[in-house]
FIKOLZA-1660 file (N, C-alpha, C; in steps of 0.1 Angstrom, whole numbers, plus 5000, padded with zeros to 4 digits):
% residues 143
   i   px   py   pz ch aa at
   1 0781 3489 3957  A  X  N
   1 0767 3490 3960  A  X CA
   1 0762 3476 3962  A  X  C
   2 0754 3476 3974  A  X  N
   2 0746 3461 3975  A  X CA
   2 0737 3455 3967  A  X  C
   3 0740 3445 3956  A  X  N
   3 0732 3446 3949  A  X CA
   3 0723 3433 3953  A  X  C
   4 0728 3425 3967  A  X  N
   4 0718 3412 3971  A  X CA
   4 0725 3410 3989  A  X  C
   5 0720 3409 3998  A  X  N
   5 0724 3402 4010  A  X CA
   5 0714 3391 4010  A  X  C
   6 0722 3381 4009  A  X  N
   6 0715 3370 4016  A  X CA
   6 0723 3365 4031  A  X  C
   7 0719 3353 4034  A  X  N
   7 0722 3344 4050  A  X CA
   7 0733 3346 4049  A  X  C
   8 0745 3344 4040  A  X  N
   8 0758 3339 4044  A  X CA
   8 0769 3352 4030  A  X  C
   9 0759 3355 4023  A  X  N
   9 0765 3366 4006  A  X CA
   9 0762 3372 4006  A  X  C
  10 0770 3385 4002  A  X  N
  10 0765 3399 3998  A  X CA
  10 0773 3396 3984  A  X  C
  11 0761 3401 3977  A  X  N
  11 0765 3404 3962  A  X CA
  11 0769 3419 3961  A  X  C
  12 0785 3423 3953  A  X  N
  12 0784 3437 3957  A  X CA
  12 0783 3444 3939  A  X  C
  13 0777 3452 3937  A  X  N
  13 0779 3453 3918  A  X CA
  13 0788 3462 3917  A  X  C
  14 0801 3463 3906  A  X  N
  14 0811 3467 3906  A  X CA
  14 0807 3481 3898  A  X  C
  15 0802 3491 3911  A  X  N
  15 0800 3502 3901  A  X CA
  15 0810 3508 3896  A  X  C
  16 0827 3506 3902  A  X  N
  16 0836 3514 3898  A  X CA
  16 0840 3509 3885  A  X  C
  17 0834 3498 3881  A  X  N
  17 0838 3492 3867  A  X CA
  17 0827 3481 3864  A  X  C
  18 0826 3482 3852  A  X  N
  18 0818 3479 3845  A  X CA
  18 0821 3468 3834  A  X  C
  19 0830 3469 3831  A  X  N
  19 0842 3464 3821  A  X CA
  19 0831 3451 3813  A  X  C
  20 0828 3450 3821  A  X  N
  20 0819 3435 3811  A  X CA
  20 0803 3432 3820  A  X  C
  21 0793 3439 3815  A  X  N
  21 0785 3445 3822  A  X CA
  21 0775 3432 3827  A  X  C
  22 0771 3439 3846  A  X  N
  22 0764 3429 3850  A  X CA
  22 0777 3420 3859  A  X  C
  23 0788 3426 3857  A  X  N
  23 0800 3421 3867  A  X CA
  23 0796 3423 3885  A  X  C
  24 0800 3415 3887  A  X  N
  24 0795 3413 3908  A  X CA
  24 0804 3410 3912  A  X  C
  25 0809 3413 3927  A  X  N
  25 0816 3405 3938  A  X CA
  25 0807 3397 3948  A  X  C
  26 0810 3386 3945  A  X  N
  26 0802 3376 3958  A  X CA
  26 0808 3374 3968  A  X  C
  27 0807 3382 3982  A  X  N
  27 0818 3379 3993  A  X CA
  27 0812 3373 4002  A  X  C
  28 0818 3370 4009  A  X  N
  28 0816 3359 4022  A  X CA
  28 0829 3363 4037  A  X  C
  29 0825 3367 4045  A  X  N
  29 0832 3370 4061  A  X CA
  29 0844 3363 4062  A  X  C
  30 0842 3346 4056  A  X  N
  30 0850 3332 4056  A  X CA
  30 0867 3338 4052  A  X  C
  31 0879 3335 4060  A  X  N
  31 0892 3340 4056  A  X CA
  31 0895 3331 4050  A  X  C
  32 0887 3314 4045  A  X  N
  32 0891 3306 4039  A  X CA
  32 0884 3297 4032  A  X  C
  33 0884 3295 4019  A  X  N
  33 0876 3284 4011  A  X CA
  33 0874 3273 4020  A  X  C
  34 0884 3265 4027  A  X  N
  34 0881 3256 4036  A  X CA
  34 0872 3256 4050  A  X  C
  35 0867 3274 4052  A  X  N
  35 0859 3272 4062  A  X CA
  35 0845 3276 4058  A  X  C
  36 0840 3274 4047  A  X  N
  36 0826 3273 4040  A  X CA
  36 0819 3263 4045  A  X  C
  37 0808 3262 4052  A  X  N
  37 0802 3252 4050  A  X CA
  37 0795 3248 4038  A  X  C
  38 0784 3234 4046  A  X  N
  38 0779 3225 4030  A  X CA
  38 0766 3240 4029  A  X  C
  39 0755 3245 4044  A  X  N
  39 0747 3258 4034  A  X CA
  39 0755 3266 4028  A  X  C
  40 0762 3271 4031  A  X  N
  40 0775 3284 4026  A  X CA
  40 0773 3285 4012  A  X  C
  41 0783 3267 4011  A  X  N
  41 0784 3267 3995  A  X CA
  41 0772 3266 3986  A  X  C
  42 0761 3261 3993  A  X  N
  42 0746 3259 3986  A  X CA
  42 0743 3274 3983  A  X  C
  43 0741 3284 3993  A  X  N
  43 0735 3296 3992  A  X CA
  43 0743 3305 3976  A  X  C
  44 0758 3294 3979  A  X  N
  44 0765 3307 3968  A  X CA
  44 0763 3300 3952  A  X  C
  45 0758 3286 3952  A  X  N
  45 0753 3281 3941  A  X CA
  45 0744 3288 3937  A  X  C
  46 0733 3289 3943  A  X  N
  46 0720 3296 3939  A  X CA
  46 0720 3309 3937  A  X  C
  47 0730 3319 3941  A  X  N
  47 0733 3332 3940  A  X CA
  47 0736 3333 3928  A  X  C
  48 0751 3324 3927  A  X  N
  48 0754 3322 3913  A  X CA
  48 0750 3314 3900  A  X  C
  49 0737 3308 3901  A  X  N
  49 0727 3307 3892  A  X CA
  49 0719 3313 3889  A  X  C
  50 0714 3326 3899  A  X  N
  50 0705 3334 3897  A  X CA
  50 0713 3349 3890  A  X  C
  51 0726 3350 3891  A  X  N
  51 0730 3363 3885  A  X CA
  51 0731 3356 3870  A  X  C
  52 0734 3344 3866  A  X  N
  52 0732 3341 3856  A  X CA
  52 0723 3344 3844  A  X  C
  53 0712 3339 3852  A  X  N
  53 0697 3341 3851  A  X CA
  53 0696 3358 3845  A  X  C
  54 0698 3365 3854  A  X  N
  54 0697 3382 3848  A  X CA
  54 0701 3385 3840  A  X  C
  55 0718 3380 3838  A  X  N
  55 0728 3386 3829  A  X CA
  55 0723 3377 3811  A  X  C
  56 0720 3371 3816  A  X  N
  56 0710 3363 3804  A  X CA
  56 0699 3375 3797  A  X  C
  57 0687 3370 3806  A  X  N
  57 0679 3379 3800  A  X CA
  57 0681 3394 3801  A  X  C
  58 0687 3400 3803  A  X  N
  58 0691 3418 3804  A  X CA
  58 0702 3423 3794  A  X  C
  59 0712 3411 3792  A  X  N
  59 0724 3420 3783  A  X CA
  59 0724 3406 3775  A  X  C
  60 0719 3394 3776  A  X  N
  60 0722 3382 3763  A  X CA
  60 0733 3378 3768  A  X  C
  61 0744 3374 3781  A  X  N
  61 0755 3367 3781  A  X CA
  61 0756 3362 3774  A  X  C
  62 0766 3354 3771  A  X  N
  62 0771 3343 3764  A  X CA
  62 0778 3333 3774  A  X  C
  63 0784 3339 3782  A  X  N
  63 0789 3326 3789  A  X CA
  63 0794 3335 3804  A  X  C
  64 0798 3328 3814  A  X  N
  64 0800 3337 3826  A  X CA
  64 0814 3329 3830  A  X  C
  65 0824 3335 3835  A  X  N
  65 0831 3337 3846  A  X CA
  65 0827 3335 3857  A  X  C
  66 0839 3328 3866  A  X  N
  66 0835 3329 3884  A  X CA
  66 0851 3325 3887  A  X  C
  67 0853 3335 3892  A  X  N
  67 0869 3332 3895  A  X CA
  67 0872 3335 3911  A  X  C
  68 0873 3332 3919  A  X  N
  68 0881 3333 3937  A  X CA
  68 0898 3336 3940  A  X  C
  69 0897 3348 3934  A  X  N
  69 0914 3355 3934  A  X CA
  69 0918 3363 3945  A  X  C
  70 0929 3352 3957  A  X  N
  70 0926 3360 3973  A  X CA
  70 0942 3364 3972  A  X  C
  71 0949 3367 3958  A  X  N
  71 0962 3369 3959  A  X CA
  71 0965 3382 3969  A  X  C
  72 0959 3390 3963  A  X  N
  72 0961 3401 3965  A  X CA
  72 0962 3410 3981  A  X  C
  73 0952 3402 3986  A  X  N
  73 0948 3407 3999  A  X CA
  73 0962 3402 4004  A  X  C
  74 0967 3390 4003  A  X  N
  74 0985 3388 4007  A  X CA
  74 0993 3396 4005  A  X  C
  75 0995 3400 3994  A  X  N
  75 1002 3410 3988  A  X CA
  75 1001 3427 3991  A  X  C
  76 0989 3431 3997  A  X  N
  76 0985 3446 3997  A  X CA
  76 0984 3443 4018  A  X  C
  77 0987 3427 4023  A  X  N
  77 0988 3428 4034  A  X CA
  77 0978 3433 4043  A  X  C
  78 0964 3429 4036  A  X  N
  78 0952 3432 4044  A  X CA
  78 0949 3415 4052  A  X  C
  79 0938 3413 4061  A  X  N
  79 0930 3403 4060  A  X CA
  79 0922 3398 4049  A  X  C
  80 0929 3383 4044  A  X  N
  80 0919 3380 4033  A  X CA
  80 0904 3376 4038  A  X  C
  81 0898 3371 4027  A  X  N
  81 0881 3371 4031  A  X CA
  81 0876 3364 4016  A  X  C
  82 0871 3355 4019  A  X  N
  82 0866 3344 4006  A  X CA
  82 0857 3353 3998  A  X  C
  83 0858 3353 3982  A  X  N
  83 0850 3361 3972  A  X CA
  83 0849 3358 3959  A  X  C
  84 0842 3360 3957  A  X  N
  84 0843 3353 3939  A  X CA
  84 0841 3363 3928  A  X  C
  85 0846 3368 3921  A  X  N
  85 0844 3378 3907  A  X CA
  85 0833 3368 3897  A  X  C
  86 0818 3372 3897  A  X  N
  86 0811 3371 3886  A  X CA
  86 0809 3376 3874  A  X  C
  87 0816 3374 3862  A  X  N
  87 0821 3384 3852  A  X CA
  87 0809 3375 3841  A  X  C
  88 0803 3383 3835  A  X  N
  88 0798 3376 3829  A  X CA
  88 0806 3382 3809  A  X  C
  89 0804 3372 3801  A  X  N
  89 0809 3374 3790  A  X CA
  89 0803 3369 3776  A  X  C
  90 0805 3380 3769  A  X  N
  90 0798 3384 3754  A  X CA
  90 0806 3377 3741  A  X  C
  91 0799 3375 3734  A  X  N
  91 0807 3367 3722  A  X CA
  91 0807 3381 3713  A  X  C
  92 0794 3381 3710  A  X  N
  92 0790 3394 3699  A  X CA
  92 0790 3405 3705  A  X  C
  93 0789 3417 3697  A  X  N
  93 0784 3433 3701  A  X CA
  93 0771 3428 3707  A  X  C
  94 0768 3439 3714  A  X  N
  94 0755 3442 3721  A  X CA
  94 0748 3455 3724  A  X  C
  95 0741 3458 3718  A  X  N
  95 0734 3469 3723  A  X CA
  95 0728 3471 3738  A  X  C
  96 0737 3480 3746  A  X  N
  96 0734 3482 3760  A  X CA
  96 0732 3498 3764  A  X  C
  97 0717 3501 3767  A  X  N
  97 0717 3514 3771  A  X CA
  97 0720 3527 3759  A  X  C
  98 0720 3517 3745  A  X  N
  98 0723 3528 3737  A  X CA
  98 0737 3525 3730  A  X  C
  99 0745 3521 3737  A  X  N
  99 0758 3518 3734  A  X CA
  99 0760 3505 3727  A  X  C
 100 0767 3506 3720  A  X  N
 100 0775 3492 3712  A  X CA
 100 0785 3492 3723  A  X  C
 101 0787 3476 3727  A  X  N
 101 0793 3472 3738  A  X CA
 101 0799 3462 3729  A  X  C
 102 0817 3458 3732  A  X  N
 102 0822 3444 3726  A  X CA
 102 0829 3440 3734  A  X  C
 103 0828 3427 3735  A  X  N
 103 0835 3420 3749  A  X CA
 103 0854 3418 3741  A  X  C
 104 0862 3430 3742  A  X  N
 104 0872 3424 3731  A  X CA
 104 0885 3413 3730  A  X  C
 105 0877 3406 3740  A  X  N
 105 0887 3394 3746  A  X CA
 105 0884 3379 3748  A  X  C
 106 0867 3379 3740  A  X  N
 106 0860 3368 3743  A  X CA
 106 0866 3357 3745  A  X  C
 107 0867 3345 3752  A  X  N
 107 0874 3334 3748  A  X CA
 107 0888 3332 3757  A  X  C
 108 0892 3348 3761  A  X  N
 108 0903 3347 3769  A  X CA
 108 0903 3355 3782  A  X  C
 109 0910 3351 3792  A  X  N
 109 0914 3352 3800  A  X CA
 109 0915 3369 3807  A  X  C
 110 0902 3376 3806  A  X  N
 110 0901 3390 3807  A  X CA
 110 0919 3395 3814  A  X  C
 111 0923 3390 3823  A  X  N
 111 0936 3395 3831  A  X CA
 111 0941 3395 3824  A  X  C
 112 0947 3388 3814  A  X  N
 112 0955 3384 3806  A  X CA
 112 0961 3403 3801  A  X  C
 113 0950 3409 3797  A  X  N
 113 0955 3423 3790  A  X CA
 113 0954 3432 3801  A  X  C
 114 0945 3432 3812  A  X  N
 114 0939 3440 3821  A  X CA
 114 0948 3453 3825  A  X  C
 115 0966 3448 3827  A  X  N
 115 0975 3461 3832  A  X CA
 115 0983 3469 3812  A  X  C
 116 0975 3463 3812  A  X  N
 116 0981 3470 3793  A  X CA
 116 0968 3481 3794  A  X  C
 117 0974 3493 3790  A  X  N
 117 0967 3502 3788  A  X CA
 117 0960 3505 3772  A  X  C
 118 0966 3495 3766  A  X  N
 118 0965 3497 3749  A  X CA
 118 0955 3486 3743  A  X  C
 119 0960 3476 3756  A  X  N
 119 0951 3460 3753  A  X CA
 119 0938 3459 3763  A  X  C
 120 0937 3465 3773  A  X  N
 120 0925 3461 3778  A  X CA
 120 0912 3466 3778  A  X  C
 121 0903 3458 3785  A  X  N
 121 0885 3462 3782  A  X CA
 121 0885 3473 3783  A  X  C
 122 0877 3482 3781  A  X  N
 122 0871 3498 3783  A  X CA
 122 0857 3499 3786  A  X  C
 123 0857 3505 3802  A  X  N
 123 0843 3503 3803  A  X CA
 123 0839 3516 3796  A  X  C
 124 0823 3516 3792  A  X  N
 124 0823 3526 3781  A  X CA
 124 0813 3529 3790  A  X  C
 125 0804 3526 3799  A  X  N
 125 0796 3531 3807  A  X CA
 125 0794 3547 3818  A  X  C
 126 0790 3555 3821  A  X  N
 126 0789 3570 3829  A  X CA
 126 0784 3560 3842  A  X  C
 127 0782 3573 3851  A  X  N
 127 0783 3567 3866  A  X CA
 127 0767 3564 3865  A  X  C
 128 0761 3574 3858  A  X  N
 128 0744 3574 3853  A  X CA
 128 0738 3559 3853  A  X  C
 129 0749 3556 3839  A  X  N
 129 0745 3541 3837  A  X CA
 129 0746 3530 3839  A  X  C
 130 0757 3531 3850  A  X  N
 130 0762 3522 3862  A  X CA
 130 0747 3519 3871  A  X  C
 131 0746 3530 3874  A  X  N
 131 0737 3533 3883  A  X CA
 131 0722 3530 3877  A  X  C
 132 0721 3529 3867  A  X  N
 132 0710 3522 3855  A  X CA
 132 0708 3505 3855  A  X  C
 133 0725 3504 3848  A  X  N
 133 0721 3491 3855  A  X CA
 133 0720 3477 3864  A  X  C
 134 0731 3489 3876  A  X  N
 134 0726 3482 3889  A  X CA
 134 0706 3482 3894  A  X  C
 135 0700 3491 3890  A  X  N
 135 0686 3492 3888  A  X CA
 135 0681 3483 3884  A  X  C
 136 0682 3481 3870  A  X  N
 136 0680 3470 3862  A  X CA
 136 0678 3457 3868  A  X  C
 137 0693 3453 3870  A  X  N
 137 0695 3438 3879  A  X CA
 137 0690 3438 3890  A  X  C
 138 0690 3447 3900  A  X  N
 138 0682 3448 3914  A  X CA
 138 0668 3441 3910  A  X  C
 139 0659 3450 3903  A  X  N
 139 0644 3452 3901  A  X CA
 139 0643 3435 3892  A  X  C
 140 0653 3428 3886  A  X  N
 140 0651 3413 3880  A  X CA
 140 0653 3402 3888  A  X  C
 141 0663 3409 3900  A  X  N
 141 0667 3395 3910  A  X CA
 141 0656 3389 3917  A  X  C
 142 0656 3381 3914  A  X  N
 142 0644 3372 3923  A  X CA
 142 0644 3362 3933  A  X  C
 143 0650 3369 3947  A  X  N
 143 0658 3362 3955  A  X CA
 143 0655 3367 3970  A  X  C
% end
């Protein structure tokens, strides 16, 4: 779901997961970090200050992620396309929607457990409340 188009970014919110809430893909057309321009990279600054900005006042971040991982698109043998994973992250529980939410990896490297079925995040979120708080962040972005 689109949760921002700007000039050069679509912000997309990861409704199929949730895992660490207020999570976004920031993509860009660009097949290459080297073909960004100097606006490009300006518009994706301010993008990514401003989801900061939400995930602050709406769930209390603690600290955010921004990671650009084009492995894959190699490997699954699509056309790659420049993107950035906005993951924002919790130190403490948090009350979200009702739910006690725990980031249970704080500090580390979310991938790190991600293909362990025993070790990784659990999004605890319904499609409802996906869909809640993509709402949420839409109706706060101020952009």
């Amino acid at each position: 779901m689109t949760l921002y188009q700007g000039k050069y970014w679509e912000v997309v919110f990861t409704e199929w997961c949730q895992e660490f809430p207020g999570e976004c893909i920031i993509s860009s057309t660009k097949e290459h970090l080297s073909d960004l321009t100097e606006e490009e990279w300006i518009e994706l600054g301010l993008i990514e200050k401003e989801l900061e900005r939400v995930c602050q006042k709406l769930f209390q971040a603690t600290m955010f992620n921004f990671a650009c991982l084009m492995n894959n698109a190699y490997r699954d043998h699509e056309k790659p396309h420049v993107h950035f994973h906005f993951i924002p992250r919790y130190e403490n529980k948090r009350e979200i929607l009702n739910k006690t939410y725990q980031d249970r990896h704080f500090g580390y490297n979310m991938w790190k457990w991600a293909l362990s079925k025993f070790k990784a995040q659990k999004d605890i979120f319904t499609k409802e409340e996906k869909l809640e708080i993509y709402n949420k962040m839409q109706k706060e972005l101020k952009m």
